[in-house]
LOSE-105454 format. One line per 8 residues: number of its first residue (from 0); their letters; for each residue x negated, y negated, z negated of C-alpha. Coordinates in steps of 0.2 Angstrom, whole numbers. Each point is the difference from the previous one (the first is absolute). Last residue first. Layout:
<nukols>
NUM = A = X:Y:Z ~ ...
</nukols>
This chain:
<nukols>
685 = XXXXXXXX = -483:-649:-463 ~ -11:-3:15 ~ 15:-5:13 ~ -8:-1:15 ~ 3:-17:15 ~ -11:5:13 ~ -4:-17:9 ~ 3:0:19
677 = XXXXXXXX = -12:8:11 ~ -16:-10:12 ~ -11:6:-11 ~ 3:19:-7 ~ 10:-3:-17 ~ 0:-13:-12 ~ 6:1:-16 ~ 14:-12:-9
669 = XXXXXXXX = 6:7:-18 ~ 16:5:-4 ~ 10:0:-16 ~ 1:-18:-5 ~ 8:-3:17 ~ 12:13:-3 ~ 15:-9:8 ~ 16:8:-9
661 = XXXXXXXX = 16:-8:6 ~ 8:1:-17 ~ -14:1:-10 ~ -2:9:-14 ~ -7:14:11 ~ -19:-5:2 ~ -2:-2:-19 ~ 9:15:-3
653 = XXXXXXXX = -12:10:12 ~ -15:-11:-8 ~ 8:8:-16 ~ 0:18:6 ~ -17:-1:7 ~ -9:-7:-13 ~ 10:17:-10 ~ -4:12:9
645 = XXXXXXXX = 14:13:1 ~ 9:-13:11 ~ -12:2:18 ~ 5:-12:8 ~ 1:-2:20 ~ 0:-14:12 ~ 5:2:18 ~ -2:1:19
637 = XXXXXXXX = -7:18:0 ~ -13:4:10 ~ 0:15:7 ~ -11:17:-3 ~ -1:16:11 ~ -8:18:-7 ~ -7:15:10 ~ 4:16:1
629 = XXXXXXXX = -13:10:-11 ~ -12:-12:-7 ~ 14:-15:-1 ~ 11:15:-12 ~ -16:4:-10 ~ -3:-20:-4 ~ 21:0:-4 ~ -3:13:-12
621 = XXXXXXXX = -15:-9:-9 ~ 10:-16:-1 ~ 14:10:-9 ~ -12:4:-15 ~ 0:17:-5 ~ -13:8:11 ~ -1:19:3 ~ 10:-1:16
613 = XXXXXXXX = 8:14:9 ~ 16:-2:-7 ~ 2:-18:2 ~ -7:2:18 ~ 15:12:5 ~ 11:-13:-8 ~ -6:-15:10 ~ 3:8:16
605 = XXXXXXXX = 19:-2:-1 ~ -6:-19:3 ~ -2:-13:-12 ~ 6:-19:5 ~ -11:-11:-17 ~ 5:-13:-10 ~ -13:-7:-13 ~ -8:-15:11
597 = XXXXXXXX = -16:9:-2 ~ -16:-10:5 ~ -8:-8:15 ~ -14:-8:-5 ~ -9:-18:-1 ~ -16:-4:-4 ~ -6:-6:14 ~ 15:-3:11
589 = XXXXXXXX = 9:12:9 ~ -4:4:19 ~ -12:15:-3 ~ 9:11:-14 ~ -13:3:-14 ~ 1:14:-12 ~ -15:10:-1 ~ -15:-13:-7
581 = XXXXXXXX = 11:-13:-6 ~ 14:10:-6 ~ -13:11:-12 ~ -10:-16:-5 ~ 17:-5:-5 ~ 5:14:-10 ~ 14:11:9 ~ 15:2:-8
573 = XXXXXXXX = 7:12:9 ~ -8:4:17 ~ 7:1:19 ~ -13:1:16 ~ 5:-1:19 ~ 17:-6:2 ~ 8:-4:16 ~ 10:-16:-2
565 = XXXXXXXX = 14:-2:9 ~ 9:-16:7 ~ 21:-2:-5 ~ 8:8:16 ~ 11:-16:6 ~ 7:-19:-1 ~ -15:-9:5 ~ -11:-9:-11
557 = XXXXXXXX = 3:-16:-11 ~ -10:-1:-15 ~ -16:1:10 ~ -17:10:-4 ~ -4:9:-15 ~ 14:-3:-10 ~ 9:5:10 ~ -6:14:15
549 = XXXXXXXX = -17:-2:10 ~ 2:1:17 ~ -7:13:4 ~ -2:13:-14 ~ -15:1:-11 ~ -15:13:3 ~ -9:10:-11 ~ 13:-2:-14
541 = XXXXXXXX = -2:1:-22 ~ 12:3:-13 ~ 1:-5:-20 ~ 10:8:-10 ~ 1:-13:-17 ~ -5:-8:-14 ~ -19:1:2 ~ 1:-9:17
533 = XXXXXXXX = 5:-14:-12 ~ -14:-11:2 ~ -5:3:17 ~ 16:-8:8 ~ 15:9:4 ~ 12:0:17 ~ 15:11:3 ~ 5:17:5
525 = XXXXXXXX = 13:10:1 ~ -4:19:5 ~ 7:12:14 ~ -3:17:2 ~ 0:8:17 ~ 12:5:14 ~ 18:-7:-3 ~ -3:-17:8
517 = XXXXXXXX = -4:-9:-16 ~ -4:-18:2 ~ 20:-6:0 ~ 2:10:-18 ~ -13:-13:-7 ~ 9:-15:6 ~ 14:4:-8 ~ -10:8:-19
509 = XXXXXXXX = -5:-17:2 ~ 17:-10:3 ~ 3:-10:16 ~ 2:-18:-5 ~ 0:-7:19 ~ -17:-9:-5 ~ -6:16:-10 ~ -5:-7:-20
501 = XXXXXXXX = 6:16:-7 ~ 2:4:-17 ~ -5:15:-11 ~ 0:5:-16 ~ -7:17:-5 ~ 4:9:-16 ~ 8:12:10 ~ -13:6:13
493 = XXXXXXXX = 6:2:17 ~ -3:16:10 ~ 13:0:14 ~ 2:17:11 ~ -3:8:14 ~ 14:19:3 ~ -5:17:-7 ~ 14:-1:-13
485 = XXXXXXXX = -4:-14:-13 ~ 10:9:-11 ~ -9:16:0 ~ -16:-9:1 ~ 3:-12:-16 ~ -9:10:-14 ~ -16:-1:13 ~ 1:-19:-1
477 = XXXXXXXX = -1:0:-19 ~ -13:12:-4 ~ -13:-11:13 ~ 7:-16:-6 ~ -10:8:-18 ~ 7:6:-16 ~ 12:-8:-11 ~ 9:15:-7
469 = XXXXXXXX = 19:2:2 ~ -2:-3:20 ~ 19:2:3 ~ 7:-3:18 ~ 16:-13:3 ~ 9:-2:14 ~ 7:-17:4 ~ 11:-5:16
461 = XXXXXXXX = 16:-1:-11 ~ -8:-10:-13 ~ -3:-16:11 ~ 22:0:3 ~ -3:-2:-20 ~ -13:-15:-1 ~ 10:-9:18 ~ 18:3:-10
453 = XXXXXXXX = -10:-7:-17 ~ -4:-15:9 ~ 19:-6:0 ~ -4:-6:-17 ~ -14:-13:3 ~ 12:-10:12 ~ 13:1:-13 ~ -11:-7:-14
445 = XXXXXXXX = -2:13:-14 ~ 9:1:-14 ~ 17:9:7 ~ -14:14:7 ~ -4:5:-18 ~ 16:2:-3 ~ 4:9:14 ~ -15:12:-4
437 = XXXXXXXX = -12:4:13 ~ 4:14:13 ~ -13:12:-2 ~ -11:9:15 ~ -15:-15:4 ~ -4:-7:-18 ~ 6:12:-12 ~ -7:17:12
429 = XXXXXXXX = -16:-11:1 ~ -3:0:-17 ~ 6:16:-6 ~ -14:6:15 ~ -14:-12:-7 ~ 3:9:-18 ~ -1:20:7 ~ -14:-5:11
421 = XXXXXXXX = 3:-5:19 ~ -6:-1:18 ~ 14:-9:8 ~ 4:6:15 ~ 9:-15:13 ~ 12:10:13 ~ 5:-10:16 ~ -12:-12:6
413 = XXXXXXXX = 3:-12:10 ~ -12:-17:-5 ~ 16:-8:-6 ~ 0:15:-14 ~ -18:0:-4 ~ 2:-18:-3 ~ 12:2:-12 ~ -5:15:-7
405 = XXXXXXXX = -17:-13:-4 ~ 8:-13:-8 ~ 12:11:-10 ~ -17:8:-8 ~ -5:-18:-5 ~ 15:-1:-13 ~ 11:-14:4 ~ -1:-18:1
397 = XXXXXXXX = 10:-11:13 ~ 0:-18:3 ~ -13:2:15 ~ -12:13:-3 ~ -1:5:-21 ~ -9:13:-7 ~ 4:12:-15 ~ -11:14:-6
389 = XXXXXXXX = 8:17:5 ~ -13:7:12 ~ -11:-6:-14 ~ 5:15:-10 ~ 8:-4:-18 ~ -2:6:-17 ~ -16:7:1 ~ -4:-9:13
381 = XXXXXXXX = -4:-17:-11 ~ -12:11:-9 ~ -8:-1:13 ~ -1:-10:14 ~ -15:6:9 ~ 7:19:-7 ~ 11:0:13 ~ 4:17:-5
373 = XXXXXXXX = 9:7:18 ~ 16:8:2 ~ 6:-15:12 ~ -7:7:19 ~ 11:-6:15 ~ 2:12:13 ~ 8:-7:15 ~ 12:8:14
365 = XXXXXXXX = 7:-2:16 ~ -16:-3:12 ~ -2:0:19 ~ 19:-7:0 ~ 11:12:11 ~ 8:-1:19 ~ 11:13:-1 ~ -2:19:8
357 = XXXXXXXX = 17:1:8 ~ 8:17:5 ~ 18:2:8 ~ 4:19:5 ~ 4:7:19 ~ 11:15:3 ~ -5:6:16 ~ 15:4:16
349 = XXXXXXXX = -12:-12:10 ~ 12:-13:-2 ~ 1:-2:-19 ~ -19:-3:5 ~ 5:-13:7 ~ 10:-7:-12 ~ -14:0:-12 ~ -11:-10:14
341 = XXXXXXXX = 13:-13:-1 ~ 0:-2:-19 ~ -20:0:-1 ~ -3:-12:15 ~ 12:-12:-11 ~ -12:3:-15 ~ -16:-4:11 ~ -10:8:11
333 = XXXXXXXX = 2:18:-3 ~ -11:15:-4 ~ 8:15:1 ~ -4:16:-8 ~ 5:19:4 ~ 9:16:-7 ~ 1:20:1 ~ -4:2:21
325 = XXXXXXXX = -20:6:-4 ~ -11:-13:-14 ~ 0:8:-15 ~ 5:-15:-11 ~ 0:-15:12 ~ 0:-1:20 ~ -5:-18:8 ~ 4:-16:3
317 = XXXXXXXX = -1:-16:13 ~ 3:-18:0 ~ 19:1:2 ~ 16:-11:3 ~ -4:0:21 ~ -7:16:1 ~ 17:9:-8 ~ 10:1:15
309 = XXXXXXXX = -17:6:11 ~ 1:16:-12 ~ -19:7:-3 ~ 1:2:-15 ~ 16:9:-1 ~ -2:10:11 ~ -18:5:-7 ~ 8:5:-13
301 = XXXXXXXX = 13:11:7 ~ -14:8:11 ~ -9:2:-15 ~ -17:12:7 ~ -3:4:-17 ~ 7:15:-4 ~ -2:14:13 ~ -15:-12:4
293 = XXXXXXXX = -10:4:-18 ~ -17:-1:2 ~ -1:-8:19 ~ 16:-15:-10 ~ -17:-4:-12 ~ -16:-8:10 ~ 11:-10:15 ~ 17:-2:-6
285 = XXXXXXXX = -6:-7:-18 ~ -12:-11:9 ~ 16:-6:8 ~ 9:-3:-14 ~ -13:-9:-10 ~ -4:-11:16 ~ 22:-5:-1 ~ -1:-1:-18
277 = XXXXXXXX = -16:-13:0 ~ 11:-8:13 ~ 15:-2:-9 ~ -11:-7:-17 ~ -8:-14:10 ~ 15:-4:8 ~ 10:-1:-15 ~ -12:-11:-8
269 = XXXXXXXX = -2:-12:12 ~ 20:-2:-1 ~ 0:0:-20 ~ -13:-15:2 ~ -11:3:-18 ~ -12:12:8 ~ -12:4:-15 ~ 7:14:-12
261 = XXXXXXXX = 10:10:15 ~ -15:-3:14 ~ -11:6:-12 ~ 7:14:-5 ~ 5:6:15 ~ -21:-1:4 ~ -3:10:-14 ~ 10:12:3
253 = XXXXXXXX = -6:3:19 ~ -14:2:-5 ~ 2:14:-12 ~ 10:8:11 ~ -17:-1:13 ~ -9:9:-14 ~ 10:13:-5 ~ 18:6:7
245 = XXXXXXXX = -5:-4:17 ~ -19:5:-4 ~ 7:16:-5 ~ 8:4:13 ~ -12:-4:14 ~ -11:13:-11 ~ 14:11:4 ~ 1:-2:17
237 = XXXXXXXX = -21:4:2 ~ 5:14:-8 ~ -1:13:-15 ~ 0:-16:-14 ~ -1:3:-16 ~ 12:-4:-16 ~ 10:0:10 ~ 5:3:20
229 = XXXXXXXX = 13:13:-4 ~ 11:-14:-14 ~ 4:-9:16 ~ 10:17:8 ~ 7:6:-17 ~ 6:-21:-5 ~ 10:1:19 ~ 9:16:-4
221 = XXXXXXXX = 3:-3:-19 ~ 8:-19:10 ~ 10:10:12 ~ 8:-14:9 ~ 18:-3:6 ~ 8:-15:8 ~ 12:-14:-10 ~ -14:-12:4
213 = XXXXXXXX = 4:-6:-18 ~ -9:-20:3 ~ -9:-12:-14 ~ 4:-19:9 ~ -14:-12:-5 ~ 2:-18:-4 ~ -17:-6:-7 ~ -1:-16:-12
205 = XXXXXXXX = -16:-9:-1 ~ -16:-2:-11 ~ 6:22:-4 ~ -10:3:-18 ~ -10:18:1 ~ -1:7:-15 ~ -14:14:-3 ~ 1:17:-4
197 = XXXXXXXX = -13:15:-7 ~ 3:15:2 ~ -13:15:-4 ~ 4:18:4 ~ -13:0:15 ~ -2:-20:4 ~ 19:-4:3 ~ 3:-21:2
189 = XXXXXXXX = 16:-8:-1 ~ 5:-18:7 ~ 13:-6:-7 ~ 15:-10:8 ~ 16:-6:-12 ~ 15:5:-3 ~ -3:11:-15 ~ -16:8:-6
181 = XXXXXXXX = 4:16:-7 ~ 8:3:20 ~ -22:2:3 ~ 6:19:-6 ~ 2:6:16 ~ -19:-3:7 ~ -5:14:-14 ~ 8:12:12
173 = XXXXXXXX = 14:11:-4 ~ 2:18:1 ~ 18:4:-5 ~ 3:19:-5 ~ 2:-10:-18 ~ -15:-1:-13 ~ -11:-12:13 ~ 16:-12:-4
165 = XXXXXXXX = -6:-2:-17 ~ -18:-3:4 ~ 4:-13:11 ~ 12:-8:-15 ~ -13:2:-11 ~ -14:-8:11 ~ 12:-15:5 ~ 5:-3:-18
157 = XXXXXXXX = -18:1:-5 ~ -5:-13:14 ~ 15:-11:-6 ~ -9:0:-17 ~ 8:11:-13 ~ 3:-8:-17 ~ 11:14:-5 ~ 15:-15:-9
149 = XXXXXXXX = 9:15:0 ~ 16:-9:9 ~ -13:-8:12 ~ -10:16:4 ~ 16:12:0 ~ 9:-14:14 ~ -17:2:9 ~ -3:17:2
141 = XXXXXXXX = 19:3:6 ~ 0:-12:13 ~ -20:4:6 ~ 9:18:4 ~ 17:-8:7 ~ -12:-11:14 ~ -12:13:3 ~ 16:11:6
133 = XXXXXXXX = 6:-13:11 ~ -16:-3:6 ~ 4:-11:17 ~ -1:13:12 ~ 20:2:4 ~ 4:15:-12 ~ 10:-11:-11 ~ 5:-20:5
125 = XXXXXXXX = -5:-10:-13 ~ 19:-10:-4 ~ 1:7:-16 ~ 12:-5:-17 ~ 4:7:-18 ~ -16:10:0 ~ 5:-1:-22 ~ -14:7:-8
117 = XXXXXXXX = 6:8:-17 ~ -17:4:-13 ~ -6:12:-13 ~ -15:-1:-9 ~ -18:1:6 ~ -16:10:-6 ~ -15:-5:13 ~ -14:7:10
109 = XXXXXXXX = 7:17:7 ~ 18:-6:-3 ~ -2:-12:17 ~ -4:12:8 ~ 15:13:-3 ~ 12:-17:-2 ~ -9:-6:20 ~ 6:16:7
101 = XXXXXXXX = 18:4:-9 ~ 5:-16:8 ~ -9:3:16 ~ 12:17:1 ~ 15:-10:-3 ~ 0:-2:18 ~ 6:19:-1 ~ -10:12:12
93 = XXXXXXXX = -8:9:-16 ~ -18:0:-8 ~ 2:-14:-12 ~ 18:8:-7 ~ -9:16:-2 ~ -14:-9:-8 ~ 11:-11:-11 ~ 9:17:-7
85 = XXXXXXXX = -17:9:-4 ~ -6:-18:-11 ~ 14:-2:-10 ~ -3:-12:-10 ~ 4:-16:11 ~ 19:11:2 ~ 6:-8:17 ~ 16:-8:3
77 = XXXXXXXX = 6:-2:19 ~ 10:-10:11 ~ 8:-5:15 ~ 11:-14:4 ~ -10:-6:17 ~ -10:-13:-9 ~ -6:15:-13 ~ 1:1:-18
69 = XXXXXXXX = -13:6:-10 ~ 3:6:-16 ~ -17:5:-9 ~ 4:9:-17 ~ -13:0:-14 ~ 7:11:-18 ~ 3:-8:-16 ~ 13:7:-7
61 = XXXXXXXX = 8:-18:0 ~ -5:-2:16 ~ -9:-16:9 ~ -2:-8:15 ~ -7:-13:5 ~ 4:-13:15 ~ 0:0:18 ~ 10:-10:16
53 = XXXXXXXX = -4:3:16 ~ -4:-8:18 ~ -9:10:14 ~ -6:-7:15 ~ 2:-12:17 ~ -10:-15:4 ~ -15:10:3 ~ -17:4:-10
45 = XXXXXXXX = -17:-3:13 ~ -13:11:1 ~ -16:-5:7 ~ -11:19:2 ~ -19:2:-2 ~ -8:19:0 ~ -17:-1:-6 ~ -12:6:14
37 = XXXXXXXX = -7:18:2 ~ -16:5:-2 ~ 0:5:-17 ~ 10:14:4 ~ 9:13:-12 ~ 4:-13:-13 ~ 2:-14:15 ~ 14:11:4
29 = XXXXXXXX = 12:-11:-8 ~ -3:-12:10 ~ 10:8:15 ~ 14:3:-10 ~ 3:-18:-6 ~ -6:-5:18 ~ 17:9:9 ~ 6:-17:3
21 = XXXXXXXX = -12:-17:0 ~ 12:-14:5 ~ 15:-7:-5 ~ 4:16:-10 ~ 19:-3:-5 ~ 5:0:-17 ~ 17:2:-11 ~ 3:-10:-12
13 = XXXXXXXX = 3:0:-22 ~ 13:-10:-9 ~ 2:1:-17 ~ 10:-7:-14 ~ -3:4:-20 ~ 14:6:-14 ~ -4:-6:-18 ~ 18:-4:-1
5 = XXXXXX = 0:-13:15 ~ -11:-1:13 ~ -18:-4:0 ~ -11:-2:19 ~ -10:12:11 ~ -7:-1:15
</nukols>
């Protein structure tokens, strides 16, 4: 995390970790570059409540020389010479804790020229030496507060390779698993194919109370690592092979499944079952394939004293070794918050120290990429002076500029940071609109009412980001300029000179109902109704088979509050010609001549960026055709009406509709009848 202090200085806050599940399967992947045959390593990491807070700014010398000063928590402190290289190895190579420091400078100089800088560790509470990657936790700290302050443009996964890299330059020998701290309190699941990572977030539908336990026994971890690392890359014995299908193939499966169960189970009880008993099975397979390799080590008689304490049965649903595994730490799962406290005492009892750990209960989607660079060139030369995202529009007694229509909606849907995709004039704009206080004369004008709006425009402003895309290029340019920020999490694609209104009988909004369809897996698209004549206009998708019942407007206004019906694509084309759409394009239950058609807002999974590399297609429909190939695609139907307001029929029909008070759209919408024996579809056509 990190957020703007005064005087050009930045505030950061970077975890700790704990392994959930999947230890020792960083290592145990890497050996795929010796050994085809070995499964990737899979590990669910999770940061923790406790970490390092600190304070960083430039630095700069009149002589013109880089100094690092980094203070320390515990009053401590050092000042290393960036140029000179002898002095920061000697330092790198030490027993100091300022080794890391000197570490993750060296590597980071390798790629990039920086100037000096203070970081301020003015506070800790992440115990040291305790298995919860301390060390990672000061090396991702030092890598990040030079990015942000050097404007480096690293992605987190850069600041998590440098800073691995960095602590590899100290006696330490890390694992890649470490550096998951990059990625804050939150749970990711990270994948080690040879010297390829790749992670994924994984969004807890519930909150899980855990309790992360110091055994305050001894292990020998070099000991345990030598014993394990004997059965790689090939295995000697049948107890090896065992070995590697416990760090390989059945770890895998177990990942998956705690993945589930963390995304899906939405009763924090149900949850906390499912995850303590996965724990408990992980701990005894453990016991079973790994403790013969090692027993010196692994046999845990303090661990297993601890899990298996009758006091603590009645507050637990089970746990499990981390880091190592052998007497260092363990895992609780509790059953509820006060389960949590109790169990913590507990262990207090059990001569351990015991440490809180709650993985929230977190929206499936936190952030939205809304696109505003582009030409517009259907309303040019109109756009030349001013995008349509900024054309006003009135719903109720208000008018404002139709981007505020859609922050707004984006806001009560949940999300938390907006992107706008901007060029150097769009950017000037939005910063006016959203980040600068209107004048008080201006203000003194305007009915009060009105006035108090610039609070809601500036309050806005603090969730944007803005990403530059100079050059008008394709969606395809501007989405990958937004991967760093979007931060390996789902996300919001909402086009910005879209209108939309929703016509849902409890008034949930469109990008609302959208957000409900998407269960964290695959992509989700809006969709809506079009006749044949303007299948040419838009994206236009096609199903096998239609949900049961059929969801509004198919089938009847009033359903039952719950999971919005899916809709499993099979086919995607832009623009297709009708010949085309009647041929390939045909979804069973809709009228003839009707389609389903892009509603414009679309739930994109991390996924979507690997496929935007790997495509050759510029137009966004093309990507999402690649991305229903590979994983599968799922499409609702949104209860709405959309313009599109860089066409200029479908701007004034949008004025039209909204000058209104209590906008009916009756001249908007045609009737259409379904599959006999359904209500009529009501389909706005403009």
């Amino acid at each position: 995390m990190t957020t703007n202090s005064g005087d050009d200085a930045i505030e950061l806050f970077v975890t700790g970790r704990i392994c959930l599940f999947g230890e020792h399967s960083d290592w145990a992947g890497g050996y795929r570059r010796f050994n085809s045959e070995i499964a990737e390593g899979c590990a669910l990491v999770c940061g923790t409540d406790q970490g390092l807070y600190a304070r960083a700014r430039r630095v700069t010398t009149e002589e013109g020389s880089r100094k690092l000063v980094f203070k320390s928590s515990n009053g401590n402190s050092c000042e290393l010479d960036l140029d000179d290289v002898s002095a920061l190895r000697a330092t790198a190579q030490s027993s100091s804790m300022f080794a890391y420091i000197a570490g993750c400078v060296l590597e980071l100089g390798k790629h990039f020229r920086v100037g000096g800088a203070h970081i301020d560790n003015y506070a800790s509470d992440l115990p040291i030496k305790k298995g919860l990657s301390s060390s990672a936790a000061i090396c991702v700290l030092v890598v990040r507060a030079l990015n942000h302050l050097y404007d480096l443009k690293l992605t987190l996964h850069g600041e998590m390779d440098i800073a691995y890299r960095g602590e590899i330059n100290t006696p330490s020998r890390c694992g890649r698993l470490d550096q998951c701290v990059a990625f804050g309190q939150t749970v990711t699941k990270m994948t080690f194919d040879a010297d390829l990572l790749s992670t994924e977030s994984v969004r807890a539908a519930a909150t899980i109370y855990l309790v992360v336990v110091d055994l305050c026994a001894s292990k020998d971890t070099k000991e345990i690592l030598k014993c394990l690392n004997e059965a790689y890359p090939f295995p000697r014995n049948p107890a090896d092979t065992k070995l590697h299908s416990l760090l390989g193939k059945m770890n895998l499966e177990v990942c998956a499944e705690v993945a589930q169960i963390l995304s899906k189970e939405k009763d924090s009880l149900k949850a906390a079952e499912a995850l303590g008993t996965a724990m408990t099975k992980a701990q005894a397979r453990w016991d079973e394939i790994a403790v013969p390799l090692c027993p010196h080590q692994l046999k845990a008689p303090t661990l297993h004293r601890l899990l298996e304490c009758p006091e603590l049965a009645p507050h637990i649903t089970g746990g499990k070794g981390i880091g190592s595994q052998g007497d260092g730490s363990a895992q609780l799962v509790c059953k509820s918050a006060a389960a949590q406290e109790r169990a913590m005492e507990i262990v207090k009892k059990l001569g351990m120290e015991p440490l809180k750990l709650t993985i929230p209960a977190q929206k499936p989607v936190r952030t939205a990429v809304v696109p505003i660079a582009g030409a517009c060139t259907g309303m040019w030369p109109a756009t030349k002076c001013v995008g349509p995202w900024l054309f006003p529009v009135r719903l109720g007694e208000a008018v404002k500029p139709a981007i505020c229509w859609i922050c707004e909606e984006l806001e009560a849907a949940g999300i938390e940071k907006i992107i706008f995709v901007v060029n150097q004039a769009t950017e000037m704009q939005m910063a006016k609109l959203f980040q600068q206080r209107e004048e008080v004369a201006v203000l003194d004008g305007v009915a009060e009412r009105t006035a108090s709006y610039d609070e809601e425009l500036l309050r806005i402003g603090r969730k944007l980001v803005f990403v530059r895309q100079d050059k008008p290029s394709s969606i395809r340019d501007a989405l990958l300029l937004c991967e760093r920020d979007v931060d390996g999490e789902p996300f919001i694609l909402a086009w910005g000179d879209h209108l939309c209104t929703s016509t849902a009988p409890d008034g949930q909004g469109c990008l609302s109902q959208l957000m409900d369809a998407f269960d964290g897996s695959r992509c989700v698209v809006g969709m809506s109704v079009l006749n044949k004549d303007s299948v040419h206009t838009a994206g236009v998708y096609a199903c096998k088979e239609a949900p049961v019942p059929l969801p509004p407007p198919l089938g009847p206004r009033q359903v039952e509050k719950g999971k919005p019906a899916i809709w499993q694509l099979s086919k995607i084309a832009e623009k297709p010609t009708r010949e085309f759409a009647e041929e390939h394009l045909r979804t069973p239950v809709l009228a003839s001549g009707t389609y389903l058609a892009s509603f414009g807002q679309y739930v994109l999974t991390p996924n979507t960026f690997r496929a935007l590399r790997s495509s050759k297609g510029r137009h966004f429909t093309e990507i999402l055709d690649q991305l229903r190939q590979q994983e599968g695609v799922d499409g609702v139907l949104i209860q709405g009406h959309r313009w599109d307001l860089g066409n200029m029929h479908s701007y004034i029909e949008c004025l039209q509709a909204q000058a209104n008070t209590e906008p009916a759209l009756e001249e908007a919408e045609i009737n259409l009848r379904a599959v006999p024996g359904e209500s009529d579809l009501l389909v706005h056509v403009g």
